[in-house]
Backbone bond lengths (Angstrom), bond angles and torsions (degrees), N, CA, C in turn:
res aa  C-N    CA-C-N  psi(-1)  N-CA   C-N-CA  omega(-1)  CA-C   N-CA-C  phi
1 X - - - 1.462 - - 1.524 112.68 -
2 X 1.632 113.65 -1.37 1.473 97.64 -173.00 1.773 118.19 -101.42
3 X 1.610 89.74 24.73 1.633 102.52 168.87 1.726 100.95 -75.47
4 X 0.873 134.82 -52.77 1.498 157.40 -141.96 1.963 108.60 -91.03
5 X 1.550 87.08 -16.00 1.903 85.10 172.94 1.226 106.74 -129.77
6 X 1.643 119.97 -177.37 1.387 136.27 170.92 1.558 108.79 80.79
7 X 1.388 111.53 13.51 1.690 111.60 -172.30 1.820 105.71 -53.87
8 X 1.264 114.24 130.53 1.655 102.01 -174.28 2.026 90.21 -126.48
9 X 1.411 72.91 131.87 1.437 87.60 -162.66 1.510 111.01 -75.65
10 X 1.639 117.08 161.23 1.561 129.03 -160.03 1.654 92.76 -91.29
11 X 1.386 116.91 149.30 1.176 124.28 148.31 2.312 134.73 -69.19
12 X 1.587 64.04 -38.77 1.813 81.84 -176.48 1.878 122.58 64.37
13 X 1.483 95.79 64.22 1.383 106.55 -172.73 1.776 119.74 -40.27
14 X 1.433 125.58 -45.40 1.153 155.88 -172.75 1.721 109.13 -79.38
15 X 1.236 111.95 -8.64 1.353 117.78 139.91 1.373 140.42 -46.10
16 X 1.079 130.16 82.16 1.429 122.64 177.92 1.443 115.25 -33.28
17 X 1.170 143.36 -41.75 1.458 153.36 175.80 1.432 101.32 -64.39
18 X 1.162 123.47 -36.83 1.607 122.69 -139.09 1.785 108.52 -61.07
19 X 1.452 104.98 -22.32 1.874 93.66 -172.25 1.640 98.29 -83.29
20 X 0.892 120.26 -7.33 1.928 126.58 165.67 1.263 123.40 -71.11
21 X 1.188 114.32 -38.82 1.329 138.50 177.95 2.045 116.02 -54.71
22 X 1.102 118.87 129.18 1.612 121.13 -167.50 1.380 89.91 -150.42
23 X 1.643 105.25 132.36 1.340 109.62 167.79 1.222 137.16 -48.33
24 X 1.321 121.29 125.81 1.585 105.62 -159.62 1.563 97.95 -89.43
25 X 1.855 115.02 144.49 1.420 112.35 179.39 1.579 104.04 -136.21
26 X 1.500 100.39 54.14 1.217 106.97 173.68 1.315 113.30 -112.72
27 X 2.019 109.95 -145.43 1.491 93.25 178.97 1.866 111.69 -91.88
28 X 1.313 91.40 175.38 1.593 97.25 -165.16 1.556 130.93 51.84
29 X 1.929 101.08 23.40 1.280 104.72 173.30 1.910 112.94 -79.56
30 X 1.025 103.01 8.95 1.844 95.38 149.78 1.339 119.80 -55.76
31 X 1.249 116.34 -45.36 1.727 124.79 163.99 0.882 156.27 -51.07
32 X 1.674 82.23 -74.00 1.668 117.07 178.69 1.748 89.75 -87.79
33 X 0.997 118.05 119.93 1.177 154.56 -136.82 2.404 92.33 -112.28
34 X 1.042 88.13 -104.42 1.899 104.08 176.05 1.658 87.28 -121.71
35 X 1.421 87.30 147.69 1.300 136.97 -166.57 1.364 140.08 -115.79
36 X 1.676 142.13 94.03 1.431 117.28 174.69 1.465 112.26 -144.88
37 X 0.734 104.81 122.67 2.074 114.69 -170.22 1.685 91.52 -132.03
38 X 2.178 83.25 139.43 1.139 98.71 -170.27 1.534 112.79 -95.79
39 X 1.447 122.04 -5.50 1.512 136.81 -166.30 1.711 108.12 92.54
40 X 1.556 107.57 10.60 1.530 90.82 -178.47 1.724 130.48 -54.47
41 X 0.855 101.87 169.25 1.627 109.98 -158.12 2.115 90.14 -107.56
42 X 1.110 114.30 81.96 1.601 125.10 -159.86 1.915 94.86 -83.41
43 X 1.407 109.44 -4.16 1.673 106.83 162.95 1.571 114.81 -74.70
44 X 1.341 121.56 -24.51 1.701 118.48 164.48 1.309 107.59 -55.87
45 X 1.280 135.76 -68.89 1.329 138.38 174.46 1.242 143.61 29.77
46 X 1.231 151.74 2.26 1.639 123.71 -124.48 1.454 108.10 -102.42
47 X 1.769 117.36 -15.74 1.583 109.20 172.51 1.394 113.06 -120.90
48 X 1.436 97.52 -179.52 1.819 89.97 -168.95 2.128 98.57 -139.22
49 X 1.295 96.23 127.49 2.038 72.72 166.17 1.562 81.00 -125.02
50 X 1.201 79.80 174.37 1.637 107.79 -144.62 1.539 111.85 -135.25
51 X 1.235 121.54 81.31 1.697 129.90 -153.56 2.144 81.02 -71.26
52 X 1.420 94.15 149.87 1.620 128.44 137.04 1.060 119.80 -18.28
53 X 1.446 117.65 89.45 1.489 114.46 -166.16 2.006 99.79 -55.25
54 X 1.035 114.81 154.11 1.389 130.81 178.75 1.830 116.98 -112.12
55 X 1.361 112.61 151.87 1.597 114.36 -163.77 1.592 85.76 -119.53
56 X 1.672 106.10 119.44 1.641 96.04 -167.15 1.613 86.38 -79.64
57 X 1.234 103.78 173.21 1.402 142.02 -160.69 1.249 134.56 -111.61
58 X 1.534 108.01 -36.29 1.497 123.58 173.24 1.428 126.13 -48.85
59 X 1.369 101.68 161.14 1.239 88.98 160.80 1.519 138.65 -75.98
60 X 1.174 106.78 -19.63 1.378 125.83 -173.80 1.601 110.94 -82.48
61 X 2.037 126.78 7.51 0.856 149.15 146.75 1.715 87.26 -20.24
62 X 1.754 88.54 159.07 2.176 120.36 174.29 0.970 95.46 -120.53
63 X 1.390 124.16 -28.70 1.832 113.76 -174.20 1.760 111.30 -23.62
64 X 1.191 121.74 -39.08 1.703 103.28 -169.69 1.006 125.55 68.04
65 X 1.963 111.23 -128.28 1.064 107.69 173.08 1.841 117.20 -107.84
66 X 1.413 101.51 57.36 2.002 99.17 -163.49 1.702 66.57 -126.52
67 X 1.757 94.21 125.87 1.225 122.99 158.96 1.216 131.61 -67.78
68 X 1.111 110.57 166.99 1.877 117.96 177.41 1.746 100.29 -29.35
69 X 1.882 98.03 -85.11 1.314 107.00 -166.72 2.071 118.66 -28.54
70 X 1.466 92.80 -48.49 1.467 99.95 168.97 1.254 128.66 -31.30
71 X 1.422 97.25 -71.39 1.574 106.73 163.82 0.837 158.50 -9.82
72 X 1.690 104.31 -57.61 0.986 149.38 -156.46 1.754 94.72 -100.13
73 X 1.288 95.34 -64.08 1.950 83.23 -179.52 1.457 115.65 -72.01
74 X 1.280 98.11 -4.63 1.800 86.04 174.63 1.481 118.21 -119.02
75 X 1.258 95.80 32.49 1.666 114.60 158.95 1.389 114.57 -99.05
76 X 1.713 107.78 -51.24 1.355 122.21 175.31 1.696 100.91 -55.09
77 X 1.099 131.24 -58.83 1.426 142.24 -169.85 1.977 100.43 -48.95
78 X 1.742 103.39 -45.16 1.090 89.64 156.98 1.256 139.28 -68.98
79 X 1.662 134.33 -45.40 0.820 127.39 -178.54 1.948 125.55 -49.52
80 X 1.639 93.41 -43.32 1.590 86.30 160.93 1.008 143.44 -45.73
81 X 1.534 98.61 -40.78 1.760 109.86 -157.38 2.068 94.81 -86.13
82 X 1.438 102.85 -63.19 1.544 89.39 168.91 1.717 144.71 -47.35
83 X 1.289 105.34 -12.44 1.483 127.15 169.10 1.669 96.35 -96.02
84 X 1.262 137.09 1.22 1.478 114.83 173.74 1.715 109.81 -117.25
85 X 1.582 97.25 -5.40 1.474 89.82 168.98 2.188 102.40 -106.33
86 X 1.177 107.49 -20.22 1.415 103.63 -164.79 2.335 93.47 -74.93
87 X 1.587 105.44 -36.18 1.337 88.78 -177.12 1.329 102.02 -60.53
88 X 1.165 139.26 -49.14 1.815 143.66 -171.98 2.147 91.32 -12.34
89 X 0.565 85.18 -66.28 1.758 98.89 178.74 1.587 145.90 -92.00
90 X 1.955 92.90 0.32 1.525 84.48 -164.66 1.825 75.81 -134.52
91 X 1.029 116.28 169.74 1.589 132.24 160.19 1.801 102.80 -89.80
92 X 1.213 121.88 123.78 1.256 127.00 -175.94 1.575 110.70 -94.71
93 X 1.197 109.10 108.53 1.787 116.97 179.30 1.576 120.51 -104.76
94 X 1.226 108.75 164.42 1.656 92.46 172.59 1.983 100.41 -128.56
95 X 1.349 114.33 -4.26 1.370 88.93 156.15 1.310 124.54 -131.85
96 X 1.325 147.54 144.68 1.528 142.22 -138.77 1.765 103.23 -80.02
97 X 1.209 80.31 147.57 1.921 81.38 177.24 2.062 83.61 -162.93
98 X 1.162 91.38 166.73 1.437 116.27 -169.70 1.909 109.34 -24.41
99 X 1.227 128.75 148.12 1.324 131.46 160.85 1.816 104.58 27.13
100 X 1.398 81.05 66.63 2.122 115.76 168.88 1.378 108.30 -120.28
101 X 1.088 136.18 126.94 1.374 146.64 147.69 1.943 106.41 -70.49
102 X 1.773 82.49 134.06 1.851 77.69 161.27 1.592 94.21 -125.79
103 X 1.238 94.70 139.48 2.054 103.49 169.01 1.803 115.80 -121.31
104 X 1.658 82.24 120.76 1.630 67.19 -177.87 1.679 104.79 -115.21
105 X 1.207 123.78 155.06 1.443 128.62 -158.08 1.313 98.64 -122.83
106 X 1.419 99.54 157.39 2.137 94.86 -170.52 1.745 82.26 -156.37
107 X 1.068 92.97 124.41 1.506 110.63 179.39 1.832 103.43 -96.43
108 X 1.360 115.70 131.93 1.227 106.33 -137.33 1.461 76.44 -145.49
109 X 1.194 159.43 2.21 1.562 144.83 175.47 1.985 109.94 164.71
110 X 1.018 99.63 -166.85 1.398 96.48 -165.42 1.297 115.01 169.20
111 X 1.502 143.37 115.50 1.591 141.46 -159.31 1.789 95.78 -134.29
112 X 1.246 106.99 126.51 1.369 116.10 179.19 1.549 114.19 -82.99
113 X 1.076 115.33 146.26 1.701 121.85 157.34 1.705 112.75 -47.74
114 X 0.948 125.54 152.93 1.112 153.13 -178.97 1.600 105.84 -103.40
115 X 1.525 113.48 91.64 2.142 115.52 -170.45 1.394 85.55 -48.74
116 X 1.539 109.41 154.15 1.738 139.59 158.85 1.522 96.82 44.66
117 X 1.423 154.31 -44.72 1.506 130.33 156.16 1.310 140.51 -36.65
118 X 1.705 96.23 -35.61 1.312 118.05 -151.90 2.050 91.22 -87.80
119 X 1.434 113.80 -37.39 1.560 129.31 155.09 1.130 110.29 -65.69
120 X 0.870 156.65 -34.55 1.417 154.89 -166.52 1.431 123.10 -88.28
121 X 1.437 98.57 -26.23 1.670 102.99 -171.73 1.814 90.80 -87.04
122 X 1.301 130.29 -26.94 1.365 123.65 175.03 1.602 99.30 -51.20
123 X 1.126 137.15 -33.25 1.568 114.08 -164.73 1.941 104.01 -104.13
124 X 1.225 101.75 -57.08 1.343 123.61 -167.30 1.743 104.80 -38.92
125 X 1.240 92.96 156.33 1.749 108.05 -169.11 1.861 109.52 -66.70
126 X 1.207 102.09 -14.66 1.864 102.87 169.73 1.392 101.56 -79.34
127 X 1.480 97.01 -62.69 1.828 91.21 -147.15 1.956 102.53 -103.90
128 X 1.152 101.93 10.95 1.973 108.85 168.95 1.280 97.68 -62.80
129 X 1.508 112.90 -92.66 1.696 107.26 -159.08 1.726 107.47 -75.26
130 X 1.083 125.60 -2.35 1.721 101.30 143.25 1.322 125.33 -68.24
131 X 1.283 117.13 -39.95 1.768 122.90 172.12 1.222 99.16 -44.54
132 X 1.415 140.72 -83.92 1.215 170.54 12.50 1.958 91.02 155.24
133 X 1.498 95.64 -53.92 1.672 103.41 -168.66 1.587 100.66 -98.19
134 X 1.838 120.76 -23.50 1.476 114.82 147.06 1.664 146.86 -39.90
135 X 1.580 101.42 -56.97 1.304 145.50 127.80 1.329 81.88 17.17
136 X 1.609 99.03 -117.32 1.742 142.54 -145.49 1.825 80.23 -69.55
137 X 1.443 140.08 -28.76 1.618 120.03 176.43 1.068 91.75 -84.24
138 X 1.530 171.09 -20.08 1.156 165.57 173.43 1.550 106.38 97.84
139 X 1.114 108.09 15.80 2.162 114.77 174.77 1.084 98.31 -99.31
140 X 1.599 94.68 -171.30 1.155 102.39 -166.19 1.388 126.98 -133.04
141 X 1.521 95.42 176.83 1.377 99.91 -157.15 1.208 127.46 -74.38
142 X 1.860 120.11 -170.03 1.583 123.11 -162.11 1.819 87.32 -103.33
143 X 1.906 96.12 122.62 1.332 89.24 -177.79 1.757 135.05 87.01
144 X 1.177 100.01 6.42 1.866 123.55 -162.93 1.586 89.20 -76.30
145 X 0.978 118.33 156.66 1.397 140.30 170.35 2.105 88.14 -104.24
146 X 1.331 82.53 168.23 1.700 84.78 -168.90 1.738 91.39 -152.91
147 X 1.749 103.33 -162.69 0.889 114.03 168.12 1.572 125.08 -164.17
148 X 1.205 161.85 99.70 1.642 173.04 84.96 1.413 104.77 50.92
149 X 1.423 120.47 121.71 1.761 116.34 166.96 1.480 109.98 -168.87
150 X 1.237 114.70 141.80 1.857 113.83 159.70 0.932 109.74 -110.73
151 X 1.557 135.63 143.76 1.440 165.91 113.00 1.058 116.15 -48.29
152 X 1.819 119.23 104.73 1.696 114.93 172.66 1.570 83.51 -120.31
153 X 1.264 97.04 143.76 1.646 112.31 -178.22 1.798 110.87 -122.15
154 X 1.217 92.69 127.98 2.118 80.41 -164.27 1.774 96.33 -132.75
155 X 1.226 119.63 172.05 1.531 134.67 174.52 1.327 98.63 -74.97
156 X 1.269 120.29 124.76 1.224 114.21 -167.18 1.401 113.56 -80.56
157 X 1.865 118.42 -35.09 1.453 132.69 144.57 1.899 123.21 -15.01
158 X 1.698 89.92 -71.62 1.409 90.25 -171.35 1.332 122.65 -115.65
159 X 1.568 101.55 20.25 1.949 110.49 176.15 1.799 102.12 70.32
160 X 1.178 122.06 -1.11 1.399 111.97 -170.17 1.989 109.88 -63.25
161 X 0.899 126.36 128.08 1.760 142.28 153.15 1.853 96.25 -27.34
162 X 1.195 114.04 94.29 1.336 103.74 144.84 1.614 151.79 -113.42
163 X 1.591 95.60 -9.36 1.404 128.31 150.56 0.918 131.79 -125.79
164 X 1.586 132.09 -177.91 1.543 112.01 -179.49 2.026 91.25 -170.24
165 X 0.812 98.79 151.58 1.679 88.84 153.40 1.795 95.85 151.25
166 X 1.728 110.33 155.61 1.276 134.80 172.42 1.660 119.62 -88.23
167 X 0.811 99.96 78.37 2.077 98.38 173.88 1.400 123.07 -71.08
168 X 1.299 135.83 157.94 0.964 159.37 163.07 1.521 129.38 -135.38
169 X 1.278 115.25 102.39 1.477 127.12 -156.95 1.570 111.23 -128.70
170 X 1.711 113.15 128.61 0.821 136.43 -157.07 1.642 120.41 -127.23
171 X 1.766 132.43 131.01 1.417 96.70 175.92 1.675 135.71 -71.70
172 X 1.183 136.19 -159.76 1.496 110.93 151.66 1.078 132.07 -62.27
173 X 1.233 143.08 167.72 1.084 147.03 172.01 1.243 125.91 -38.97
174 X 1.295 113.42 -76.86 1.791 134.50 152.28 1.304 110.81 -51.25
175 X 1.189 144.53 -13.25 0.907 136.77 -167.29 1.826 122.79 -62.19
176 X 1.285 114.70 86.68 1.581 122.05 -150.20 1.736 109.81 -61.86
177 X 1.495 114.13 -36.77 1.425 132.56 -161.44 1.465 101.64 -68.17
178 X 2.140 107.25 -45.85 1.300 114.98 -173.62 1.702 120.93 -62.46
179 X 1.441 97.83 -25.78 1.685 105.94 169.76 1.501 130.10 -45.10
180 X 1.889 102.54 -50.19 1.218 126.02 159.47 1.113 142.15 17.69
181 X 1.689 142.88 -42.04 1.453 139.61 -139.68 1.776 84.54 136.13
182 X 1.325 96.05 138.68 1.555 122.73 -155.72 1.025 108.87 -60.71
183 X 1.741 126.09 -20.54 1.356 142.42 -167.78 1.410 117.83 -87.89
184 X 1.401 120.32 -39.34 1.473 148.51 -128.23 1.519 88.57 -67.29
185 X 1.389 102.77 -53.54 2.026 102.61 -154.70 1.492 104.83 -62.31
186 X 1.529 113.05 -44.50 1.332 119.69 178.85 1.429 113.04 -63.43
187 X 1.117 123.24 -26.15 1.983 127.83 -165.19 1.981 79.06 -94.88
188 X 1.233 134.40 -38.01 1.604 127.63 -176.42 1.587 91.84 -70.72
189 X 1.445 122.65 -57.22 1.406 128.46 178.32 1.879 111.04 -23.71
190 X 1.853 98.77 -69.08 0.985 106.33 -174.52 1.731 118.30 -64.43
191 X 1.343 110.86 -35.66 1.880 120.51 171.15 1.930 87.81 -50.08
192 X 1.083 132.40 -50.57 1.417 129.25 -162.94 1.810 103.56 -52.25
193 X 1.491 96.17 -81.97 1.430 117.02 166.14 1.274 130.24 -36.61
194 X 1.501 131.05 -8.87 0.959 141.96 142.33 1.266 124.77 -47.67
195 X 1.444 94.12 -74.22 1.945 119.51 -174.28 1.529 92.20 -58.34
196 X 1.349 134.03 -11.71 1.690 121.22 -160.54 1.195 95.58 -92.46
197 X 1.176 122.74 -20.24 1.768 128.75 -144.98 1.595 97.19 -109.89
198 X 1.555 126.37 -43.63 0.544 143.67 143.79 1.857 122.08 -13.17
199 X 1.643 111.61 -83.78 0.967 112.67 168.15 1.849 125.53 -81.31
200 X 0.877 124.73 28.94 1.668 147.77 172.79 1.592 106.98 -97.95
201 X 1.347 106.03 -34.92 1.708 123.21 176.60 1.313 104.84 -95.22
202 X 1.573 141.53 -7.50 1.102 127.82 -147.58 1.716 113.46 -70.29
203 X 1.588 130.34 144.28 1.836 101.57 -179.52 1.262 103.04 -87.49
C-alpha cells in the first residue's frame, strides 16, 4: 500500500504564477495542491476565452513514464472537457471586450493505471478495504492513475492574475470504469477538475 501514499506535491518553477503560489492548507487541499486568489468578484463575469491548453515543459514536469502521444491527447481531452463545463455559465469569446475571463490551463503531469492490477486491487484482500476506506475519505486509491495541472485565471481586458493554483486530480477509489485503459483515471481526473473550476467561478 505504500505505492498509493506520501505523494509530495510539485511546485512548478516555470510557472509564470508560481512565486504567488502558497500551499494551500485548507479544505480539499488533497488536490488543490498551491494556491492564490485575488478576492475577485467572479459575478462581473459573463465571457470566458479559453487559451490552448499547454504541455508544461519543465523539468520539474510528473509526466514519468506517459509519452508524447499521451500528452498530447490528454491535453486535447482537456481542452474539451474544460470548455464544456466552463461554457455551462460563461459565453465563450475569442476576443476580449469588457468583464471576460481568460483561463489558461497547463497540463503539468499525468500517472497511468496499471492494466488488470490497477482493477484488481479494487476487490482483492490488499487493496479492497483500503479502496473501500479511500472511497468513503474521498482519496485516493491503491494504484490510481491521476493527473497534474495549473489554472491561472486573469481579466481578460487588462491581463491582471486573478486566480492561480496547482491541482491534482484523481478518480474515486472504487471507481471500477476509471481503472479501465491507461488513460481513464486521469481523463475522470480531468472530468473532476473541470466541474471544480467550474464551480470556483460560479456567479
Amino acid at each position: 500500500m505504500t505505492g498509493c501514499t506520501g505523494y509530495k506535491s510539485v511546485h512548478y518553477t516555470d510557472i509564470d504564477s508560481s512565486s504567488r503560489l502558497k500551499k494551500h492548507e485548507g479544505e480539499n487541499a488533497d488536490h488543490l495542491l498551491y494556491t492564490w486568489y485575488s478576492g475577485a468578484d467572479w459575478k462581473k463575469y459573463t465571457s470566458v476565452i479559453i487559451d490552448p491548453v499547454q504541455i508544461y515543459q519543465g523539468k520539474d514536469n510528473e509526466f514519468n513514464e506517459i509519452g508524447q502521444s499521451d500528452r498530447q491527447e490528454l491535453a486535447t481531452y482537456m481542452q474539451v472537457h474544460f470548455k464544456k463545463a466552463l461554457t455551462l455559465q460563461f459565453n465563450e469569446i475569442t476576443t476580449p471586450v469588457a468583464n471576460t475571463l481568460r483561463i489558461k490551463l497547463t497540463l503539468t503531469g499525468a500517472a497511468t493505471t496499471p492494466q488488470f492490477i490497477g482493477t484488481l486491487t479494487k476487490f482483492d484482500l490488499a487493496g479492497g478495504p483500503y479502496n473501500i476506506v479511500q472511497s468513503i475519505r474521498g482519496k485516493e486509491g491503491m494504484l490510481s492513475g491521476s493527473v497534474n495541472y495549473v489554472v491561472e485565471v486573469f481579466d481578460a481586458t487588462d491581463g491582471q492574475l486573478l486566480m492561480a493554483y496547482i491541482a491534482r486530480q484523481y478518480p474515486n477509489a472504487m471507481d471500477i470504469s476509471s481503472s479501465i485503459g491507461a488513460l481513464s483515471a486521469a481523463e475522470t481526473g480531468i472530468d473532476k477538475g473541470a466541474k471544480e473550476l467550474a464551480e470556483l467561478l460560479k456567479h
